[in-house]
LOBA-888115 format. One record per residue (C-alpha): z, x, y; residue in one letter. Coordinates in steps of 0.2 Angstrom, whole numbers, plus 2048, in hexadecimal, padded with zeros to 3 digits. Layout:
% LOBA-888115
ZXYa;...
END
This chain:
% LOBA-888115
800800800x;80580C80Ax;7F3818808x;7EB80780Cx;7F580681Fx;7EF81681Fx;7DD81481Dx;7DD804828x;7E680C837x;7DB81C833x;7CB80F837x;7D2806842x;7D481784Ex;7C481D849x;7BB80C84Fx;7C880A85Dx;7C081C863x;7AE81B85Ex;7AF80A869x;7B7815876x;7A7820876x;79C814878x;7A580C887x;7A581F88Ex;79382288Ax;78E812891x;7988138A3x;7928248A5x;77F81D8A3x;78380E8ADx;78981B8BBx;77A8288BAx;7708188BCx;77B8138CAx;7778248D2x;7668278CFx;7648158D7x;76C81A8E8x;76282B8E6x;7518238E7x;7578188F7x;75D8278FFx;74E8318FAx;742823904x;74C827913x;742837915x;72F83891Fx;721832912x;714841911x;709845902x;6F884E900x;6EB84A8F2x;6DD8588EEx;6CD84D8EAx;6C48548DBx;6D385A8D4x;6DC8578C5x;6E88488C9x;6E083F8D6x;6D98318CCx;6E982D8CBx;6E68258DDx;6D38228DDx;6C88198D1x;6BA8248CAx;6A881D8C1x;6998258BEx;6928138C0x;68280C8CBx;6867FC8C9x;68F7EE8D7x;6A27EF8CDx;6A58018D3x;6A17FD8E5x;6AD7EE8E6x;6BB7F78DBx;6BA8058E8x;6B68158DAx;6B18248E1x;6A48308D7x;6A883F8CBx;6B084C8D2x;6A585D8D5x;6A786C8D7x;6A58718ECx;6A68838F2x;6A287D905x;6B3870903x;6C4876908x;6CA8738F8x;6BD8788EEx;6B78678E6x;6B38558EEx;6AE8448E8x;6A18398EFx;6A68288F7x;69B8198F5x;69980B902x;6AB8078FEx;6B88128F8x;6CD80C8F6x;6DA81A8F1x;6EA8158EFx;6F981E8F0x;7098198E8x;71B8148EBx;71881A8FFx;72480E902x;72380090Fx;725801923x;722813924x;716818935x;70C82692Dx;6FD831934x;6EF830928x;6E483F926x;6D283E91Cx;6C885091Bx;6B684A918x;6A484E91Bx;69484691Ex;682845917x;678857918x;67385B92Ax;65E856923x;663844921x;665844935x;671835937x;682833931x;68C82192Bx;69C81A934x;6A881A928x;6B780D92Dx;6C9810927x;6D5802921x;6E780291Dx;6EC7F4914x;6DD7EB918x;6E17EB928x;6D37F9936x;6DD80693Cx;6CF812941x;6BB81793Dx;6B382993Ex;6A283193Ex;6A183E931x;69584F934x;68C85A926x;69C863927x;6AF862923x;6B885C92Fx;6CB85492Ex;6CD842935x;6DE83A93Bx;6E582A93Ex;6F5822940x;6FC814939x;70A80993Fx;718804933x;7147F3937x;7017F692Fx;70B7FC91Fx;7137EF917x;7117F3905x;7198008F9x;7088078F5x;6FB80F903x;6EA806900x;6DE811909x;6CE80990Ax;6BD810911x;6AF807916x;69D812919x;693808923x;68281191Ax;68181A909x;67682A905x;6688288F5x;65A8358F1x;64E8388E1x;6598468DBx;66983E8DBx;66982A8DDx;67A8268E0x;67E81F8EFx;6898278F9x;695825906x;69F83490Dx;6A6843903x;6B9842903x;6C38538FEx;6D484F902x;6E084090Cx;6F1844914x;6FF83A917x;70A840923x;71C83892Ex;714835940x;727836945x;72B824947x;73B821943x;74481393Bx;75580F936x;752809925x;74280C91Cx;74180190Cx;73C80B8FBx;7308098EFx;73B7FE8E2x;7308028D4x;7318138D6x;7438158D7x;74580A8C9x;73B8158C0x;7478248C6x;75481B8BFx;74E8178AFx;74A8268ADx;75D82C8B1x;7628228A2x;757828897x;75B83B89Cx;76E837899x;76D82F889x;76283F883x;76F849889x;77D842881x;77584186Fx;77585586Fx;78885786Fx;78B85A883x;79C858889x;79C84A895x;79D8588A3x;78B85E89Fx;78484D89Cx;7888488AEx;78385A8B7x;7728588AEx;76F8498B1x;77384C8C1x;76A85B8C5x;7598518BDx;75E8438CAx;75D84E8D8x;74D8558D4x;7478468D3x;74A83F8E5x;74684F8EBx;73584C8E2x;7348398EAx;73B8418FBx;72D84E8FBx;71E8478F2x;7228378EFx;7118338EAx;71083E8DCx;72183B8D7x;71D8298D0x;7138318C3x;71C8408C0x;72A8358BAx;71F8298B0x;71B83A8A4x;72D83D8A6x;73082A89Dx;72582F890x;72B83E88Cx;73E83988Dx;73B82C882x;733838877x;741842875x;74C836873x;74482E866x;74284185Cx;75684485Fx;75A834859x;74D83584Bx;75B83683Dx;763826842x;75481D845x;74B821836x;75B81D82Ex;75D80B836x;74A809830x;74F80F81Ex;75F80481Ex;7537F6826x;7467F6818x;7547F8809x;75B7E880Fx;74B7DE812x;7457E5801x;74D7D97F7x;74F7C87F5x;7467B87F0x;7417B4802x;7367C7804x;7317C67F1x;72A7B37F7x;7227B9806x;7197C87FDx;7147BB7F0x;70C7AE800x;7037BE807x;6FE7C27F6x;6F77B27F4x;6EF7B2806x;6E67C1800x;6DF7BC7EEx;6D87AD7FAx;6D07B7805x;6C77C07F9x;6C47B17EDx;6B87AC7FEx;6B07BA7FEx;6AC7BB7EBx;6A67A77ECx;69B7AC7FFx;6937BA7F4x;68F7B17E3x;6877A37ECx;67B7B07FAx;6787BD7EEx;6817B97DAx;6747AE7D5x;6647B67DCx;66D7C87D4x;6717BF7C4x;65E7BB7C1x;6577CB7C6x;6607D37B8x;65D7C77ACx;6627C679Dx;66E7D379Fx;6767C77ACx;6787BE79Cx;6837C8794x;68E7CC7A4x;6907BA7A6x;6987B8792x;6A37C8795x;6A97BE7A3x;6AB7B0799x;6B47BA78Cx;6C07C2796x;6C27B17A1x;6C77A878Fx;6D37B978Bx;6DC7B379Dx;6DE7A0795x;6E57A5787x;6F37B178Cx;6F87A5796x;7077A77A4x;7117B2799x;7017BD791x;6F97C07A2x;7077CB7AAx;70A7D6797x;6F97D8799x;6F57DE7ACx;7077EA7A9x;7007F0799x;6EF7F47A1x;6F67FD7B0x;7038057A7x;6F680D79Cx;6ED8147ABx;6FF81B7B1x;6FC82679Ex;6F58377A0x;6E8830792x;6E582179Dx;6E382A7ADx;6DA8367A5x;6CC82B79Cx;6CA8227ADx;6C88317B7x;6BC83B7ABx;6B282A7ABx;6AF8287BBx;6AC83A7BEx;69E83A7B3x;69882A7B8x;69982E7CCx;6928417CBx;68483C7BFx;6808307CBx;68183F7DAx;6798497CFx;66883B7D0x;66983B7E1x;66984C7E5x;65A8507DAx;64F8427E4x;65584B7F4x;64985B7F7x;65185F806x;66386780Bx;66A86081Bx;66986482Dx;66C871839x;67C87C830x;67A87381Ex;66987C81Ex;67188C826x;67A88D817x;66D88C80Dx;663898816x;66F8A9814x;6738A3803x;65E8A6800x;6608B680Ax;6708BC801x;6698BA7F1x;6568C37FAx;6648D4800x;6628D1812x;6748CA813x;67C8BE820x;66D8BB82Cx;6608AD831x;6508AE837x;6518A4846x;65789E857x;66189085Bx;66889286Ax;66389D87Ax;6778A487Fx;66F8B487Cx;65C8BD87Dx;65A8C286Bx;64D8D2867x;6458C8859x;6488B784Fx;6528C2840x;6628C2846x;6768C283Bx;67D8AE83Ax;6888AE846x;68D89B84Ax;691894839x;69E89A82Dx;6998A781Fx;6A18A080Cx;696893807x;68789A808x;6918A77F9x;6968977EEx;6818947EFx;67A8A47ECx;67D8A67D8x;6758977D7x;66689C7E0x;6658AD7D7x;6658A17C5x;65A8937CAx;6528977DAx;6538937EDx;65187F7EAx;6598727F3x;66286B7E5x;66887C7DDx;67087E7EFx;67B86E7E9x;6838747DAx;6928797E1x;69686A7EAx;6998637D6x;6A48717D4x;6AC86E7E2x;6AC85A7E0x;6B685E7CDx;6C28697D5x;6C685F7E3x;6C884D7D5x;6D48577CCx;6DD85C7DCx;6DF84B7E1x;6E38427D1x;6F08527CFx;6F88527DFx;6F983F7DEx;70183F7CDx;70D84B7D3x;7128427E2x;7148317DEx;70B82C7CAx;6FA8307C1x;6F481D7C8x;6F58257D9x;6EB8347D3x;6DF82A7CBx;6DB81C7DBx;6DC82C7E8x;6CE8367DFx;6C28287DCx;6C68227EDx;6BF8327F4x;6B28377EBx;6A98277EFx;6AE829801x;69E82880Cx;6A1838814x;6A4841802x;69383B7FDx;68D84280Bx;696854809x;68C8537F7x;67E8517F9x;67B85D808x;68086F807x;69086F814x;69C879815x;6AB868818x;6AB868803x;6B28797FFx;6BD87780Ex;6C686580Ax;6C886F7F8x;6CF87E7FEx;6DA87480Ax;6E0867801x;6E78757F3x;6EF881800x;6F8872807x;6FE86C7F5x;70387D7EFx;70B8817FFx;7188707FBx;7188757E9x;71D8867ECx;72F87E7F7x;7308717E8x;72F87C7DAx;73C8867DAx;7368917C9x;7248927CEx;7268967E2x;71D8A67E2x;71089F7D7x;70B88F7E1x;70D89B7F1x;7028A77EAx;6F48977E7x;6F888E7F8x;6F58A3803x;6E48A57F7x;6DF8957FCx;6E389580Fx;6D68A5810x;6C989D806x;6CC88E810x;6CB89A821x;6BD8A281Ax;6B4890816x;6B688982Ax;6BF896836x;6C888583Fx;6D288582Fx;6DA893838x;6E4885842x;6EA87B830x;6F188C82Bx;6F988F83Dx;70087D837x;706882826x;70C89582Cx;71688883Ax;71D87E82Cx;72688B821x;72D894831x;735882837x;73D881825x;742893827x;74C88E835x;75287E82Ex;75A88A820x;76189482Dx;769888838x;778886830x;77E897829x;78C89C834x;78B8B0838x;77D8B783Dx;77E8C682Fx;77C8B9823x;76C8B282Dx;7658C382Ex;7678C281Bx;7608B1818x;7528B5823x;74C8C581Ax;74A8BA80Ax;7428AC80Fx;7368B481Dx;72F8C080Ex;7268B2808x;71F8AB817x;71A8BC81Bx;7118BF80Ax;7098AF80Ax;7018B481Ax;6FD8C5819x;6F38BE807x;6E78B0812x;6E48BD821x;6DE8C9815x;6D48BE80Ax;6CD8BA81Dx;6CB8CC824x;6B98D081Ex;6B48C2829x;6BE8C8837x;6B98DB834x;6A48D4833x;6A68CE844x;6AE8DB84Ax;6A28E7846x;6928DA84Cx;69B8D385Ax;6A78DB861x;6B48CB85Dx;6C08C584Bx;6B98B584Ex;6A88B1857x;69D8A2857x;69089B862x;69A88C861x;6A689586Bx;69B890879x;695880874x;6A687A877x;6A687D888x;695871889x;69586487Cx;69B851883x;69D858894x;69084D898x;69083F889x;68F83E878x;67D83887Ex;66E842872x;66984A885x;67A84E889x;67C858876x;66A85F87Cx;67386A889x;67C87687Bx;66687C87Ax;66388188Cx;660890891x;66F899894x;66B8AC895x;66A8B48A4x;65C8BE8A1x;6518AF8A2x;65A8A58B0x;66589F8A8x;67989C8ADx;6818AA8A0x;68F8A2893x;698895893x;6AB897893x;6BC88D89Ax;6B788F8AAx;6A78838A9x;6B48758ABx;6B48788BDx;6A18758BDx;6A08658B1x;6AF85F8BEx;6C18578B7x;6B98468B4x;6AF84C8A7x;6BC8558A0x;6C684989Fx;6BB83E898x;6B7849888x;6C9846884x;6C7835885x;6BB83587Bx;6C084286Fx;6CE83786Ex;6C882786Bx;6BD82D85Fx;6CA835853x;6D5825856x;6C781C84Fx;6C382783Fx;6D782783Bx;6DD816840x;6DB80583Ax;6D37FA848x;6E07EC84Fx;6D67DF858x;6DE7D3865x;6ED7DF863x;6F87E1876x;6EE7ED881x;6FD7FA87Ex;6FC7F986Bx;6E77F986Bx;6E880A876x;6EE810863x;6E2808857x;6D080B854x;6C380285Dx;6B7802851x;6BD7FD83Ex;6AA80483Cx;6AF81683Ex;6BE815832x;6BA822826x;6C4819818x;6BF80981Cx;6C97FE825x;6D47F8817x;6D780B813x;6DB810823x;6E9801824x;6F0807813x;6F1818818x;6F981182Ax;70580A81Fx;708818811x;708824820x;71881A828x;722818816x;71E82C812x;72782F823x;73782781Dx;73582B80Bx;72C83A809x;730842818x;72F858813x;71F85280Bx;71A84881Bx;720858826x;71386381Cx;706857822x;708856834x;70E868838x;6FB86E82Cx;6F2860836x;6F6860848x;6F187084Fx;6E086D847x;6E085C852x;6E7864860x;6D887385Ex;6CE86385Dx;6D485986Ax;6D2866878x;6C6874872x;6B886C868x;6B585A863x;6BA84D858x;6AD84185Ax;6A484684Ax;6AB83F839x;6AA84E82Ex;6B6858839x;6C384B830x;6BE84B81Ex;6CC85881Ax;6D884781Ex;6CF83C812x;6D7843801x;6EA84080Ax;6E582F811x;6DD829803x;6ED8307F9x;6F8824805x;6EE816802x;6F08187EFx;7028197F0x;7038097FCx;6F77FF7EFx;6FF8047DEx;70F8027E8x;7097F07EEx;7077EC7DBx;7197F17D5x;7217E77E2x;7177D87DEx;71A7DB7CCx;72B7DB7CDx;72C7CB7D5x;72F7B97C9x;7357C37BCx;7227CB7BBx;7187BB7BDx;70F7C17CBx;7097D37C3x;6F57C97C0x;6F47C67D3x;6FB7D87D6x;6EF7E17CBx;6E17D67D5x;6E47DB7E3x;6E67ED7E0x;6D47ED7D7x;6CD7E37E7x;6D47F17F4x;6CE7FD7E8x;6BC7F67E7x;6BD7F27FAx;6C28057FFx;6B380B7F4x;6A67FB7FBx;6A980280Bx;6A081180Ax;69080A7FEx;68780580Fx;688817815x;68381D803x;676810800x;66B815812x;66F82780Dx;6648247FDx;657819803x;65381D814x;65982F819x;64B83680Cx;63B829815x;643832824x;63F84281Fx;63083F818x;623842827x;62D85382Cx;62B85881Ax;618857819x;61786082Ax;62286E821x;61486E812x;609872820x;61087E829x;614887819x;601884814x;5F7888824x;60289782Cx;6068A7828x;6188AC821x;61C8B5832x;6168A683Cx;6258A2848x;62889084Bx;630887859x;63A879856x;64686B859x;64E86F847x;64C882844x;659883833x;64D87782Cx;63D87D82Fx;64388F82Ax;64A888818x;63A87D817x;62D88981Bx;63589A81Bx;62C89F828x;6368A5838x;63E897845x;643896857x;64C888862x;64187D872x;64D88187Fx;652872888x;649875897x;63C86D8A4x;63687D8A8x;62587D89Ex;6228908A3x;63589789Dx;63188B88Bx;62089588Ax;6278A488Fx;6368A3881x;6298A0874x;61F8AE879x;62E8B6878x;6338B4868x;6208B3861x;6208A185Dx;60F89A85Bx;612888855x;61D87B85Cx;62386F850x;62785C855x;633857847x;633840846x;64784483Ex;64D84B850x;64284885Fx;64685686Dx;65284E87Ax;65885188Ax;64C85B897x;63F86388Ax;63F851884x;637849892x;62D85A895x;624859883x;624845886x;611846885x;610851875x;61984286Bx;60E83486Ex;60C82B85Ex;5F882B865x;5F683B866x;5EA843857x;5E685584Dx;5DA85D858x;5DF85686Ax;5E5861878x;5F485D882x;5FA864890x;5F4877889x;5FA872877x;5EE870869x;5F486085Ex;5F186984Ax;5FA85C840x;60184C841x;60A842836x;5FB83582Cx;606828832x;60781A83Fx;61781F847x;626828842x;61A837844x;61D84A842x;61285584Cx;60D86884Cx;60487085Cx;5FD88285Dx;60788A86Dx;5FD88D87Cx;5FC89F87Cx;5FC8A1891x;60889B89Dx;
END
């Protein structure tokens, strides 16, 4: 009895003082919000003055910016992209158009301010100049006359013209600016606005409320941050505090910008506050979903949705028996026949099992696919089934891909020839080459290896180019089903392989010869070794050994992997420290350290020098580890659109030597402008956004900005992508150090992505696809156990269903994309290949070519290849070619030439034109025997 008093007192004091706590943490909130309240209001009292740089990076945070010609721009008050001006005193400017409205934040109301707009006119030519009028509020306070040259306008403005919080600025021109070679209409060119105290005084002036609200939510947020990481209540309050401070300071000083400064600082408050208080929100989740887990009321409610489903898809079963099942079942008469009395059979099997029978039965068929001979059986069947049919496809298909798919190709031919890693043509004009032989310096170096045996045994063919992708394709279906069986159950394994082997993009990586197949293999087994060698306790130097050989062949494969294993290297030293954190003496963390950075150590040491001969070759050829062309195409591509003229612009000429600009490097954002910038990452994005995530339509315009906006571009459908949304959330609670793995491998890769290159291409993502469609697996086999426990098993039949049909839906996503890749692509090809037949029958072996597809007309033809430069210069495109010794110019149908050269050679691709004609200089010797859709080859004029 006495232990029992004991015990009560003891939590009666402990609850008496944890509510004590509380009381303590939530007065001293309560009283930093108090503060920060009375901080802003104070802050107000100071002069308003701010200063916006116009073309620089924040300032469409006050104006609105379009590229537009439309009406909408002109009434929303958007100014044009920013540019890049050496004349301005800034250094950049944006155009106006006939109206243009800034607006500048939380100003605050009442304030008598002297407005100050540096601006220039039209070019002295032009001869007049427009009157540009200046409202406040809507309300005149002034007009001026700009000249051909900066010049700083003022104007004061009365606290009684103020009335508002925010400082609408609004310009009228009375005239806008148009001509041939730029058709915007234009207004006046703006390069900064000045706010300034005309020393009015008041005795009160009234703040911004939303902008000390804001300060003041953010004060709360700051204090409860600093009170989860074990601060005595001393330090809490002198933080917070001191971050208080700085803040009015920042709305007494530059109150404009301070509204959005402290909207970031929301964010990233509330970001931190969620990672500290991860453990008990993730615990609150976990607790959450234990106690909803069970019950008749969930189990009912899965049953409904269950039900819901096997509805839905019963439609869509009737829908296509009655527009395509009978006309299907007698085209294949009479086999229909005997598919139609297996139906029956099995239908009659259902009957008779009855209620009891049905559930034995779906268990007993799902439990045998849960047996390694089950799995197995399944697995090898489908393999055979699904290569064999590959194997059909790829022996129809006498070509091997564009651009760096025939690359490959083409230093595998000329490894297995003895003249090593080089090409014979020019893609690109970065640099003047002496002659079209030069080493491959834009693509990586492995698979071109992985091809060549096969070429020394069977020749250069297209489809001996292939037969490492089946290698590959093996490798990678016994990684998945391994890796799946091994995480979760051989069901798992199983669904995940055939999941992704039928995946559009996978077909794709088949039956061309990339480089993505290898490197989803070699990825996929360094990441699974890498968690197996921190699982396996026996076997760790084993599987470490495995994961570092596989992390340089990866490398090797695709340089970028560099940034998965900057992700994985990332990972083990964040367990390291982990490990470390809570040994007490730092003698014993000297000690720990030792032992468990030696592995980390080896198993990086092993993947650089499995690296090192690629790093030592462009060393010795270029003067860098790590070289690409690409490295400069990233500083063009998407800067102006994903448009085919806008990827045009990476073929302009860029050496020097021929007028050219020189490379491209980080600094050419300052020339494409921050808009532009700023809109690749948009777009870059979006676009990834759109690969990864499921699309949510109608969903709140806060939760859209998360989900695709095409289900289209899901690369594992639109069912997958939800599953594995869904997987991806449970693996977070429940398979968290597998989970870790994932997103510490992953994210520098996006990040690199993201900023760098591009994302707006689906096979960047393919290395994804194996651990999504393994998430997907897990939530649909998942799915099944929970509905078959429910009713004492009844509902295990409607379980199984529904797992086939998500199964069959995942893999009838991608037939579409398979289908046209089958039937169409090769009709596509067709007219370029008879030109290639010509070329290779009517011109010499040394005959240079000029083309819009150089890697395909050197594997085609074997004869030497070199790039149309995207230019309108007609003597510079002669002159290159005369260069380079090009005596034929080739007008593929499968890739027109865009962008400038495009509408230069306009002429040349006039589906009238015939053999024999001469255009424009050009003699017209072939031409595809067809109406349109025509391939043409002209005999280069040999004078400028």
């Amino acid at each position: 009895m006495a232990v029992r008093n004991r015990a009560t007192i003891a939590g009666e004091l402990l609850a008496a003082e944890s509510t004590s706590s509380i009381r303590t943490t939530v007065r001293a909130t309560l009283l930093m919000l108090l503060l920060a309240l009375l901080a802003g209001v104070m802050a107000y009292q100071a002069p308003p003055q701010g200063r916006v740089a116009i073309g620089w990076p924040g300032d469409r945070l006050f104006v609105g910016v379009s590229p537009g010609l439309g009406q909408a721009p002109v009434e929303r008050g958007d100014l044009f992209a920013d540019e890049l001006t050496p004349d301005s005193p800034t250094g950049r400017s944006r155009w106006t158009r006939e109206r243009a409205v800034l607006v500048l934040p939380n100003v605050g109301a009442g304030s008598a301010l002297q407005l100050t707009i540096v601006a220039q006119g039209w070019p002295a030519s032009v001869g007049v100049q427009p009157t540009v009028s200046v409202f406040i509020d809507e309300v005149l306070v002034g007009n001026f006359v700009p000249t051909p040259h900066w010049e700083a306008y003022s104007f004061s403005v009365p606290g009684i013209v103020h009335q508002h919080d925010n400082l609408t600025i609004t310009l009228q021109s009375s005239a806008t600016l148009t001509d041939e070679r730029d058709p915007r209409p234009k207004g006046v060119r703006l390069a900064e606005i000045r706010i300034a105290s005309n020393q009015e005084s008041a005795l009160f002036l009234p703040p911004a409320w939303p902008a000390v609200a804001l300060l003041g939510w953010n004060a709360v947020l700051l204090a409860v941050l600093l009170a989860r990481l074990r601060l005595s209540q001393a330090q809490v309050y002198i933080l917070t505090t001191l971050g208080i401070s700085i803040a009015a300071i920042g709305l007494a000083g530059a109150r404009i910008w301070m509204a959005a400064i402290l909207n970031v600082a929301m964010i990233g408050l509330l970001a931190l506050n969620v990672l500290v208080y991860r453990q008990p929100l993730l615990t609150f989740i976990r607790r959450l979903v234990q106690h909803y887990a069970h019950g008749r009321i969930l189990g009912y409610g899965l049953v409904t949705v269950a039900l819901v489903c096997f509805g839905y898809v019963l439609l869509h079963v009737f829908h296509w028996t009655t527009a395509v099942g009978v006309r299907l079942f007698w085209q294949i008469f009479p086999d229909s026949l005997l598919l139609a009395l297996l139906g029956t059979a099995l239908l009659a099997l259902i009957l008779n099992n009855g209620r009891t029978g049905l559930p034995r039965l779906s268990d007993a068929l799902v439990d045998w696919l849960a047996t390694r001979y089950g799995a197995r059986l399944v697995l090898g069947l489908f393999a055979v089934i699904w290569l064999g049919f590959e194997a059909t496809v790829i022996a129809a298909l006498p070509y091997v891909g564009h651009a760096d798919y025939s690359d490959n190709a083409i230093v595998a031919r000329n490894l297995v020839r003895g003249r090593g890693w080089v090409v014979d043509y020019i893609s690109q004009f970065y640099y003047l080459y002496d002659s079209v032989t030069r080493p491959q310096e834009t693509w990586p170096l492995l698979q071109p290896v992985w091809i060549a045996p096969f070429f020394a045994l069977f020749g250069p063919t297209a489809w001996a180019a292939k037969i490492p992708n089946f290698i590959f394709d093996v490798i990678l279906l016994v990684l998945l089903y391994n890796i799946g069986s091994w995480l979760w159950d051989r069901r798992v394994g199983v669904t995940a392989a055939i999941i992704v082997l039928t995946n559009y993009l996978f077909f794709r990586l088949s039956i061309y010869v990339t480089n993505d197949l290898a490197f989803v293999v070699f990825s996929l087994a360094a990441t699974a070794a890498l968690l197996r060698s921190h699982t396996d306790g026996r076997k760790r130097w084993r599987w470490l050994l495995i994961s570092a050989i596989c992390t340089g062949l990866m490398m090797l494969q695709k340089p970028s992997g560099a940034m998965f294993a900057l992700g994985m290297g990332l990972w083990q030293l964040t367990i390291l420290l982990n490990h470390l954190r809570p040994i007490p003496t730092w003698q014993q963390r000297w000690q720990r350290l030792r032992t468990e950075l030696t592995p980390i150590v080896v198993w990086s040491l092993i993947a650089l020098f499995i690296l090192s001969p690629y790093l030592v070759r462009n060393m010795i050829l270029f003067g860098k580890p790590v070289y690409s062309t690409e490295s400069y195409d990233a500083w063009v591509l998407d800067y102006r659109g994903v448009s085919g003229d806008a990827w045009a612009e990476i073929y302009r000429v860029f050496a020097p030597e021929w007028g050219g600009p020189g490379l491209p490097n980080r600094s050419w954002i300052l020339r494409w402008g921050f808009d532009a910038t700023i809109t690749k990452f948009e777009t870059q994005v979006r676009e990834l956004r759109a690969y990864l995530m499921p699309a949510w339509p109608g969903a709140p315009d806060p939760i859209a900005a998360l989900f695709s906006h095409d289900a289209q571009k899901n690369i594992l459908t639109s069912l997958g992508a939800w599953l594995a949304l869904t997987g991806f959330l449970a693996a977070i609670a429940y398979r968290r150090n597998w989970m870790s793995l994932i997103g510490f491998t992953y994210t520098p890769y996006i990040l690199f992505m993201l900023t760098y290159w591009r994302t707006n291409e689906e096979r960047y993502w393919v290395a994804l696809i194996p651990w999504l469609a393994l998430l997907a697996s897990w939530m649909i086999w998942a799915g099944y156990d929970r509905l078959a426990t429910i009713g004492d098993r009844r509902w295990a039949p409607l379980g199984l269903i529904l797992a086939l049909t998500a199964i069959v839906t995942i893999v009838a996503g991608s037939q579409a994309d398979i289908a046209d890749k089958v039937r169409n692509e090769p009709r596509i090809w067709q007219q370029d290949l008879a030109a290639y037949e010509w070329l290779r029958a009517n011109t010499p072996p040394d005959a240079v070519i000029m083309t819009r597809l150089p890697w395909q007309v050197n594997w085609h033809t074997e004869r030497p290849a070199v790039m149309i430069p995207n230019t309108d210069d007609r003597e510079l495109l002669l002159h290159i070619a005369h260069h380079y010794g090009a005596k034929y110019l080739v007008l593929e149908n499968q890739m027109r030439v865009k962008g400038d050269v495009g509408r230069l050679l306009a002429p040349l691709m006039d589906h009238a034109n015939q053999p024999g004609m001469i255009i424009d200089g050009f003699e017209l010797l072939y031409a595809s025997p067809t109406p349109d859709f025509r391939a043409f080859i002209y005999r280069i004029p040999t004078s400028k």
